[in-house]
py3Dmol code that shows the C-alpha trace and the ligand (Angstrom):
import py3Dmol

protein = """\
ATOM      1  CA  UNK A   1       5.813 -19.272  11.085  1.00  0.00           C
ATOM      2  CA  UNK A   2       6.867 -16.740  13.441  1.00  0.00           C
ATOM      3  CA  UNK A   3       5.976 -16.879  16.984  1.00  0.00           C
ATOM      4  CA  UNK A   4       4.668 -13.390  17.714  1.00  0.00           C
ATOM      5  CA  UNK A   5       3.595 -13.329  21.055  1.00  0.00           C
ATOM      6  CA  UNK A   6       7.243 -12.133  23.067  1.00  0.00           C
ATOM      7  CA  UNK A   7       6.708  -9.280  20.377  1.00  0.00           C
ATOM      8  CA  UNK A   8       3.331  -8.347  21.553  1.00  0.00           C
ATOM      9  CA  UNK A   9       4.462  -8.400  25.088  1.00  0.00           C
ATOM     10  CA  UNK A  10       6.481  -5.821  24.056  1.00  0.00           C
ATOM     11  CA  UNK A  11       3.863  -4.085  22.467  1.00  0.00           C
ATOM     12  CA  UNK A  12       3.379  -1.016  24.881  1.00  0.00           C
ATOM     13  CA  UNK A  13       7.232  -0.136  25.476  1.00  0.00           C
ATOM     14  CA  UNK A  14       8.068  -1.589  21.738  1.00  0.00           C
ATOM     15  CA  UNK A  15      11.254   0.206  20.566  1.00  0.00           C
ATOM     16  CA  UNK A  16      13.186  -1.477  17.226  1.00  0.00           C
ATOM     17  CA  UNK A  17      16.506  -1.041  19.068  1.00  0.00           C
ATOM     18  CA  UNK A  18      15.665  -2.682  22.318  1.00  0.00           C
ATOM     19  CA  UNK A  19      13.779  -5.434  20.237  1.00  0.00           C
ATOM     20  CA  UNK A  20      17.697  -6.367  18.475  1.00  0.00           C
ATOM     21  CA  UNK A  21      19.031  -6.236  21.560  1.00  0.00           C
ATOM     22  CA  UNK A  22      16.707  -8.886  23.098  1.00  0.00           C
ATOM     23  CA  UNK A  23      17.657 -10.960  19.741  1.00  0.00           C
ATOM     24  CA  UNK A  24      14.239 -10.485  17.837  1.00  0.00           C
ATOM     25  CA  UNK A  25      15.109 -10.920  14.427  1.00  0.00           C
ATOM     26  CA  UNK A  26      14.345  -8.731  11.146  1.00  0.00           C
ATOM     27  CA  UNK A  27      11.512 -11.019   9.937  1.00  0.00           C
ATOM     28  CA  UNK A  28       9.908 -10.818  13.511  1.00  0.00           C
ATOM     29  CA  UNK A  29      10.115  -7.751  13.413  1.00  0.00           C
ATOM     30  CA  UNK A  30       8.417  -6.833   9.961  1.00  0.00           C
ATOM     31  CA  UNK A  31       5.881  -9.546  10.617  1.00  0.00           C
ATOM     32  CA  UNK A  32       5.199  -7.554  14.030  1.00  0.00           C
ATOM     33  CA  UNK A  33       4.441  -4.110  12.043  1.00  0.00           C
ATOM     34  CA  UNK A  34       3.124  -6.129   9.072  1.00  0.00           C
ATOM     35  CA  UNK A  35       0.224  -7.757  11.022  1.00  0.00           C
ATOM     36  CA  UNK A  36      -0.287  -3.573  12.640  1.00  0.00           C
ATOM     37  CA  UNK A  37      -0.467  -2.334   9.047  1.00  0.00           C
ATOM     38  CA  UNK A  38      -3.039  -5.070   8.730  1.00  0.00           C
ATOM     39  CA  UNK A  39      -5.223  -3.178  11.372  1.00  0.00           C
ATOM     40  CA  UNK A  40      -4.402   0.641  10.516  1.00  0.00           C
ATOM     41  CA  UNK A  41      -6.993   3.148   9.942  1.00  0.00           C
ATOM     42  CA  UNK A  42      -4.627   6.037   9.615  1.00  0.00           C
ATOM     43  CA  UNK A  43      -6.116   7.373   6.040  1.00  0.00           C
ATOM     44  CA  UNK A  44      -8.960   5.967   4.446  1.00  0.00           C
ATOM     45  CA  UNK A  45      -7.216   3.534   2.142  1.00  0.00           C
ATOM     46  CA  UNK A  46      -7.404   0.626   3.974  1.00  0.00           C
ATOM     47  CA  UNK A  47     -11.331   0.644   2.783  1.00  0.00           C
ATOM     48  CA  UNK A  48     -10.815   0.096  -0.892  1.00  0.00           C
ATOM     49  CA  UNK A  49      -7.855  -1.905  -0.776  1.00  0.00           C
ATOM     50  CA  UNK A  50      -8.130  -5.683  -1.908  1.00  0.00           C
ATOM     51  CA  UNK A  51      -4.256  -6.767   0.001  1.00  0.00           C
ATOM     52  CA  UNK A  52      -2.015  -4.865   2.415  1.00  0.00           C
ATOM     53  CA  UNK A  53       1.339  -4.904   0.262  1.00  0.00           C
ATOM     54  CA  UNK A  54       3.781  -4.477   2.907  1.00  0.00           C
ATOM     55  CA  UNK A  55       7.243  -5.504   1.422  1.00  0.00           C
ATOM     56  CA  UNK A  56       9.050  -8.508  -0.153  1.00  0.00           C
ATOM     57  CA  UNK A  57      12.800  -9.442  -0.499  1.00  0.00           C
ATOM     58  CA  UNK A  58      15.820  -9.677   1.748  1.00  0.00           C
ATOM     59  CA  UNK A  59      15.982  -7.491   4.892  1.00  0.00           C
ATOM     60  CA  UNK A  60      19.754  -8.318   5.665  1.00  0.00           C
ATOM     61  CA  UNK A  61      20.829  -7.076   2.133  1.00  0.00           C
ATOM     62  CA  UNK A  62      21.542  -3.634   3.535  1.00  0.00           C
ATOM     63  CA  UNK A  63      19.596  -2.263   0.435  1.00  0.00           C
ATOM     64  CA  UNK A  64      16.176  -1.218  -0.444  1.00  0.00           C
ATOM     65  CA  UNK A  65      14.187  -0.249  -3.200  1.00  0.00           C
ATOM     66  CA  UNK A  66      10.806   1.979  -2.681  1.00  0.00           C
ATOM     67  CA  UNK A  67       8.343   2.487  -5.483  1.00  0.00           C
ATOM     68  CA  UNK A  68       5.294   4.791  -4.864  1.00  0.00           C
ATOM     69  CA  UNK A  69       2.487   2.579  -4.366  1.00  0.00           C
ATOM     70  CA  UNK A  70       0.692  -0.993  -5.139  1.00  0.00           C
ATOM     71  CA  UNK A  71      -1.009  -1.222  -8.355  1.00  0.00           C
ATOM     72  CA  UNK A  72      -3.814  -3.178  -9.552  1.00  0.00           C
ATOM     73  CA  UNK A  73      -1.739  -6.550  -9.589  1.00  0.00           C
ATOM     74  CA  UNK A  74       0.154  -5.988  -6.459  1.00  0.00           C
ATOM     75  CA  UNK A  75      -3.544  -5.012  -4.808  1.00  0.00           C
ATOM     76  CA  UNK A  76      -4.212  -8.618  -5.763  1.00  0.00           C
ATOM     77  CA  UNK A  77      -1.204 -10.634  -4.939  1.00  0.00           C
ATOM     78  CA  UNK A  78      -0.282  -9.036  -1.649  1.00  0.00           C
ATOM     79  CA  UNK A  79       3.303  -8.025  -3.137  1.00  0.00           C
ATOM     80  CA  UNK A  80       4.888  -5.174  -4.572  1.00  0.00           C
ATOM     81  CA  UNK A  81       5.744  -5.065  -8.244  1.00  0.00           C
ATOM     82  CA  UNK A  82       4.610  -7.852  -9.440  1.00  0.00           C
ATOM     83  CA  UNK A  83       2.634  -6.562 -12.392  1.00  0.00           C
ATOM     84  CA  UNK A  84       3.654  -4.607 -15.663  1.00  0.00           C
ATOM     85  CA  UNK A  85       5.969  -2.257 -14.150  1.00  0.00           C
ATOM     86  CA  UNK A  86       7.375  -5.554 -11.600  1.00  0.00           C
ATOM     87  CA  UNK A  87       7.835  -7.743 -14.181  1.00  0.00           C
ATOM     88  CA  UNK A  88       9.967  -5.083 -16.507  1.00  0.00           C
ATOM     89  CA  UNK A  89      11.706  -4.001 -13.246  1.00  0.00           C
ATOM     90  CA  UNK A  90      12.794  -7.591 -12.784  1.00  0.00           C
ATOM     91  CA  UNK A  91      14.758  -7.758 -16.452  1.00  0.00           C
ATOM     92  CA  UNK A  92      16.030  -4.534 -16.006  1.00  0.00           C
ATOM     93  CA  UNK A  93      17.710  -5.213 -12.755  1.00  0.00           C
ATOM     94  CA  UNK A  94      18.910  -9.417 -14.187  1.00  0.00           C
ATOM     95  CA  UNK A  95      20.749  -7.450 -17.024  1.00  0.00           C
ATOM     96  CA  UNK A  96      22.357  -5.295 -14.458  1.00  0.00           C
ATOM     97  CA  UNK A  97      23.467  -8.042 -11.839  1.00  0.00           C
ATOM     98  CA  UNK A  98      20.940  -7.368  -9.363  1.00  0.00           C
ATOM     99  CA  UNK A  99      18.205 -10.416  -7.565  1.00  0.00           C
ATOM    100  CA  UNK A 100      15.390  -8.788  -6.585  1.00  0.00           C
ATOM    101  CA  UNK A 101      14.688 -11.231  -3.648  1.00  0.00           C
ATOM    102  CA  UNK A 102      18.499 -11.901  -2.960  1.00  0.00           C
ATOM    103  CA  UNK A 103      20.258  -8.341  -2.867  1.00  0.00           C
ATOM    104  CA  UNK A 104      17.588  -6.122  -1.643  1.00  0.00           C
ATOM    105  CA  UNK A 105      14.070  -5.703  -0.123  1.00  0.00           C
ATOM    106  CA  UNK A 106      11.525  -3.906  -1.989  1.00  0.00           C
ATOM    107  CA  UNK A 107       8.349  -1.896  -0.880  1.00  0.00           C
ATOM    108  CA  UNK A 108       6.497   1.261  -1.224  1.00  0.00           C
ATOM    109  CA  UNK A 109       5.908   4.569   0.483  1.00  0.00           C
ATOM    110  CA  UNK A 110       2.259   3.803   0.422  1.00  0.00           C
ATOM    111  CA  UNK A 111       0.955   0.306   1.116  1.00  0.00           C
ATOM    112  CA  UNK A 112      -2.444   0.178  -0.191  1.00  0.00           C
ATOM    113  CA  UNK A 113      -3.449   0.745  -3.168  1.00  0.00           C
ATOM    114  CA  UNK A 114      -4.889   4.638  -3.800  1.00  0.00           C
ATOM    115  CA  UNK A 115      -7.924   3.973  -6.499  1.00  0.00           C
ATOM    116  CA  UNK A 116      -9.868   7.032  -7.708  1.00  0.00           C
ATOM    117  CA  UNK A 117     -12.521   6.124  -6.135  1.00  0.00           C
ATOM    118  CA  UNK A 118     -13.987   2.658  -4.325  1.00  0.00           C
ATOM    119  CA  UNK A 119     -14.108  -0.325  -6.880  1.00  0.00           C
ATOM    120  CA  UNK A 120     -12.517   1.868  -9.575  1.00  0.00           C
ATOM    121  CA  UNK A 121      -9.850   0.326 -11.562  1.00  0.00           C
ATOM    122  CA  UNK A 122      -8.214   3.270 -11.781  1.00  0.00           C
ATOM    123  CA  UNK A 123      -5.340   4.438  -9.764  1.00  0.00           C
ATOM    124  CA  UNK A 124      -4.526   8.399  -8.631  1.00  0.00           C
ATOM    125  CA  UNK A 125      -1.536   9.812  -7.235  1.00  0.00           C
ATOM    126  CA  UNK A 126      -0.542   9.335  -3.349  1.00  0.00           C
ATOM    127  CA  UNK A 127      -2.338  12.252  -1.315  1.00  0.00           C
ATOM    128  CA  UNK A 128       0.227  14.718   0.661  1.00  0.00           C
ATOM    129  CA  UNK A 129      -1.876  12.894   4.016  1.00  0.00           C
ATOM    130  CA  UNK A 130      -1.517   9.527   3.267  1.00  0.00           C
ATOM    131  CA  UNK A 131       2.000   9.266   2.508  1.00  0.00           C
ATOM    132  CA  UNK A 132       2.415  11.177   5.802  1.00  0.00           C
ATOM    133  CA  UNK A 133       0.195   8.657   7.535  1.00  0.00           C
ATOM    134  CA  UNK A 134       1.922   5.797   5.726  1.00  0.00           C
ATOM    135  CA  UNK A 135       5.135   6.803   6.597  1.00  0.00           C
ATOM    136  CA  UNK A 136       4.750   5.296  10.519  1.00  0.00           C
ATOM    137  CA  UNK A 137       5.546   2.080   8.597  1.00  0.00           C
ATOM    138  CA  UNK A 138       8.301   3.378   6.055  1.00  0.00           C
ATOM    139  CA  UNK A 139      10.248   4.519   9.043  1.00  0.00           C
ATOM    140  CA  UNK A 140      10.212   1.363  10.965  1.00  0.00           C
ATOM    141  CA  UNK A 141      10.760  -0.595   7.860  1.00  0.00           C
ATOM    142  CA  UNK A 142      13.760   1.258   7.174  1.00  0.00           C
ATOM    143  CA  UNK A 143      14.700   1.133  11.045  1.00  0.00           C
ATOM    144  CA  UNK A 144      14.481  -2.675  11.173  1.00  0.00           C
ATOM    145  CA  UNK A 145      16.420  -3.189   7.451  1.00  0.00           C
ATOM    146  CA  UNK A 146      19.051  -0.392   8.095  1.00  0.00           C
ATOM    147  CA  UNK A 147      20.351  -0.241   5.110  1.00  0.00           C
ATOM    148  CA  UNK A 148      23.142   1.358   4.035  1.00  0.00           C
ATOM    149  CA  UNK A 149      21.817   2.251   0.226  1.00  0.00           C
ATOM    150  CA  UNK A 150      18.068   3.166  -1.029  1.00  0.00           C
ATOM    151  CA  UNK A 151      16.863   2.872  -5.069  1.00  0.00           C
ATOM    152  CA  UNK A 152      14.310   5.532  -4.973  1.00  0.00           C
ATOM    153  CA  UNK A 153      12.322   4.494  -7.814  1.00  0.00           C
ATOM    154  CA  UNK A 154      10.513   7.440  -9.092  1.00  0.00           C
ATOM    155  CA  UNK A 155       9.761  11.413  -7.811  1.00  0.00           C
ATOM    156  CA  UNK A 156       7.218  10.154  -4.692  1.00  0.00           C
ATOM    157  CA  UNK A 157       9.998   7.995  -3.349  1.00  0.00           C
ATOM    158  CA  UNK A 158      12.440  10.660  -3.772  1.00  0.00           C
ATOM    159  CA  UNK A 159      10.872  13.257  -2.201  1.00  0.00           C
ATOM    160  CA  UNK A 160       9.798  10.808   0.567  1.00  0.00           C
ATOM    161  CA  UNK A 161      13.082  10.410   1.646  1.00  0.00           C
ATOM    162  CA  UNK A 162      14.677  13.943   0.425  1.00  0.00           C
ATOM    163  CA  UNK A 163      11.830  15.099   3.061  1.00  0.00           C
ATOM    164  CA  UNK A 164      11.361  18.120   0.045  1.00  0.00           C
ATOM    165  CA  UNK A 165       9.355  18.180  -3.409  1.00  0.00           C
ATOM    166  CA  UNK A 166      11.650  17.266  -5.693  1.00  0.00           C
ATOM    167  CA  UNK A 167      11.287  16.433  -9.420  1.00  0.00           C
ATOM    168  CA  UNK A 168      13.100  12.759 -10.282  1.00  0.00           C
ATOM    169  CA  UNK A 169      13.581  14.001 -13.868  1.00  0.00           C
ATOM    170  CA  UNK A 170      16.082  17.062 -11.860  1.00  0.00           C
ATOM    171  CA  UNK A 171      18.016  14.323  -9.983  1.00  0.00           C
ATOM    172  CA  UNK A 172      18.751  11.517 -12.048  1.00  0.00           C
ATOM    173  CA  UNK A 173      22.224  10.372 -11.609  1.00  0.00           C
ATOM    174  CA  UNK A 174      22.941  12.143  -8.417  1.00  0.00           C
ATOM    175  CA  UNK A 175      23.634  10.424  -4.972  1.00  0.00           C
ATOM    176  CA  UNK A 176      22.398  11.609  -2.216  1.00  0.00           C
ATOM    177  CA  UNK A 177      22.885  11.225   1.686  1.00  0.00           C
ATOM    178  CA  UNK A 178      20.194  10.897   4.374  1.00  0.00           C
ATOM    179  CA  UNK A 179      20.286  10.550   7.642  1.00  0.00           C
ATOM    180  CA  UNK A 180      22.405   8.003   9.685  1.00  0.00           C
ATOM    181  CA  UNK A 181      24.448   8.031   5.731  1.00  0.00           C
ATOM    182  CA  UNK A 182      22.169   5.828   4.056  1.00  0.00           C
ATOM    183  CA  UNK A 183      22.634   6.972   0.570  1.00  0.00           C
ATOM    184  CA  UNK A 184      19.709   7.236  -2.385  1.00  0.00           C
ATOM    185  CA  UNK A 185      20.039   6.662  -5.673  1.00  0.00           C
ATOM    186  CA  UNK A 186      17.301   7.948  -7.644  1.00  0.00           C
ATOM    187  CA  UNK A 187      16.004   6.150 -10.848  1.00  0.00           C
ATOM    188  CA  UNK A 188      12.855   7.117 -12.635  1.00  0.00           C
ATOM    189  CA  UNK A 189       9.408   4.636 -11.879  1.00  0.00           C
ATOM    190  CA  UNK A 190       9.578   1.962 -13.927  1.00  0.00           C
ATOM    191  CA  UNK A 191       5.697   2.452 -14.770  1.00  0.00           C
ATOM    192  CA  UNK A 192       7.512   6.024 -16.560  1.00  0.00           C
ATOM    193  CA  UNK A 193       9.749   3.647 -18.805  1.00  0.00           C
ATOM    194  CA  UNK A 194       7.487   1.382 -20.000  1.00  0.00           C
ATOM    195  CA  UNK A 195       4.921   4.149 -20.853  1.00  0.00           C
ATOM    196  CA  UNK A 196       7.712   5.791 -23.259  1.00  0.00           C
ATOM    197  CA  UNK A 197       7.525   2.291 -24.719  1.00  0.00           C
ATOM    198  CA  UNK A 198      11.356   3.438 -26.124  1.00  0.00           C
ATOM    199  CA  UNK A 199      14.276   0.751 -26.564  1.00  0.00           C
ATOM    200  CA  UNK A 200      16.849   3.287 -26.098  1.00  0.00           C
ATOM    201  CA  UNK A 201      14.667   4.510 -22.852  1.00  0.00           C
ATOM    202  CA  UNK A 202      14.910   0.950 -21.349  1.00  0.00           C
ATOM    203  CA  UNK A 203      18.530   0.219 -21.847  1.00  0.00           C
ATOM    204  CA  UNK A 204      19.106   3.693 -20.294  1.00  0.00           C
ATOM    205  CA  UNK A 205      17.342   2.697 -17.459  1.00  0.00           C
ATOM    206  CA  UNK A 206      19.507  -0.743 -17.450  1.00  0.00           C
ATOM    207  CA  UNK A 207      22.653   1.411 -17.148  1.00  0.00           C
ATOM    208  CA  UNK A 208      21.167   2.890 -14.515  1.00  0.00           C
ATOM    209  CA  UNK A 209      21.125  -0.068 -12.677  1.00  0.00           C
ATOM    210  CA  UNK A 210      24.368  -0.645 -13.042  1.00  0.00           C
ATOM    211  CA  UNK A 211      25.644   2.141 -11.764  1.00  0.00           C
ATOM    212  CA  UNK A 212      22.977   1.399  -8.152  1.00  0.00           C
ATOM    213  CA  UNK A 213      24.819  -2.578  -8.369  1.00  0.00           C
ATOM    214  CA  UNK A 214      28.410  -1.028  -8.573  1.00  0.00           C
ATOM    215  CA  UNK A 215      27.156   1.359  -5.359  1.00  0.00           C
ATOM    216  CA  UNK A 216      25.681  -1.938  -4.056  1.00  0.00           C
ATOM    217  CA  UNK A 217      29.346  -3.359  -4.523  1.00  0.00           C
ATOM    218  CA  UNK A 218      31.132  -0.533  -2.959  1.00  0.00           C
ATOM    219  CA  UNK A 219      29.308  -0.294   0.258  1.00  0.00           C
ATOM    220  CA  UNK A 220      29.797  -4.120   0.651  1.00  0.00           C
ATOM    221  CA  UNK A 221      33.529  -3.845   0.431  1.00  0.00           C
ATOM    222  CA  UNK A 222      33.747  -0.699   2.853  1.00  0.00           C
TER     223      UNK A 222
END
"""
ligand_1 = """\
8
URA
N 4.168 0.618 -8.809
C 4.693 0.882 -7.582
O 5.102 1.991 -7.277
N 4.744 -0.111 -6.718
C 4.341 -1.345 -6.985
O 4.429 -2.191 -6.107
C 3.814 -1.592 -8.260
C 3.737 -0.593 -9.157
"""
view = py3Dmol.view(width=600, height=400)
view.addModel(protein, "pdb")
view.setStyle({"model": 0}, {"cartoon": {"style": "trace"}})
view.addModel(ligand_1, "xyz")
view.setStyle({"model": 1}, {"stick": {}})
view.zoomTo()
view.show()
């Protein structure tokens, strides 16, 4: 269990960088904007969610891996992909080398779930406001992790971190570099793949991975 309270002494001149310095570590850290996610009211999600799902993995991998928001299953469990579109993106990233709790950390640009309406089963696209009320915790997620490489899984996560509309279909295959270098590597959603329900789709989508793990393997050798 991690002993919060240095962290909330901090609380009022809290900066990430000045938090390393004093040796708070990644998990602190994460915990520390975990537990504030737990209390934000900064779009009206937080009403018809069931869990908060904030992020899962390894935060010294130097990767990450953003989808576009929790689903049904996720809502339930607490943690991201760890339904349909979880359980295919597991296999898909085993045949291509990669642990999903080992080599990266994984989360979402949104971290509720957006239903249609209140008790609905059904799940809508991420509203233009709450990704950009969401994003508070994106940034320090990715300012605690630092990593050096991003999987942007699918055309929310994309343009998330583009910062422009983009299509995912458009930029398959490309690399691209944000700021302080961290590169992104987009791949389509893996909800997309197993909706085309195609063999040939899904082994695409393996080589895909591939290509992300030989990135993976690059960066660790520079
Ligand atoms: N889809 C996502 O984008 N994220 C999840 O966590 C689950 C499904």
């Amino acid at each position: 269990m991690v002993n919060k309270n240095p962290i909330y002494i901090l609380k009022e001149v809290f900066d990430v960088e000045k938090a390393f310095v004093l040796g708070y570590n990644k998990e602190a850290l994460l915990e520390y904007y975990k537990e504030k996610a737990l209390k934000c009211r900064r779009c009206p999600l937080y009403k018809t969610r069931n869990r908060l799902v904030f992020g899962w993995g390894n935060p010294y991998s130097g990767v990450m891996a953003i989808g576009e928001a929790p689903g049904v299953d996720e809502n339930r469990i607490g943690k991201p992909f760890v339904g349909k579109a979880g359980t295919f993106l597991a296999e898909a990233m085993e045949k291509a080398g990669i642990d999903r709790e080992r080599d990266l950390y994984i989360t979402n640009v949104l971290k509720c779930i957006p239903l249609a309406f209140p008790g609905s089963r059904k799940i809508r696209p991420p509203k233009k406001e709450e990704i950009r009320a969401c994003s508070y915790f994106l940034e320090k997620q990715i300012q605690i992790i630092k990593p050096r490489l991003i999987l942007a899984m699918g055309g929310f996560a994309l343009s998330y971190l583009l910062q422009r509309e983009v299509k995912i279909t458009a930029n398959i295959g490309q690399i691209f570099e944000i700021k302080d270098g961290i590169k992104v590597f987009p791949v389509f959603h893996p909800s997309k793949i197993i909706r085309e329900d195609k063999e040939e789709v899904r082994k695409h989508y393996v080589e895909d991975l591939k290509k992300f793990k030989s990135l993976m393997e690059e960066l660790k050798e520079s």
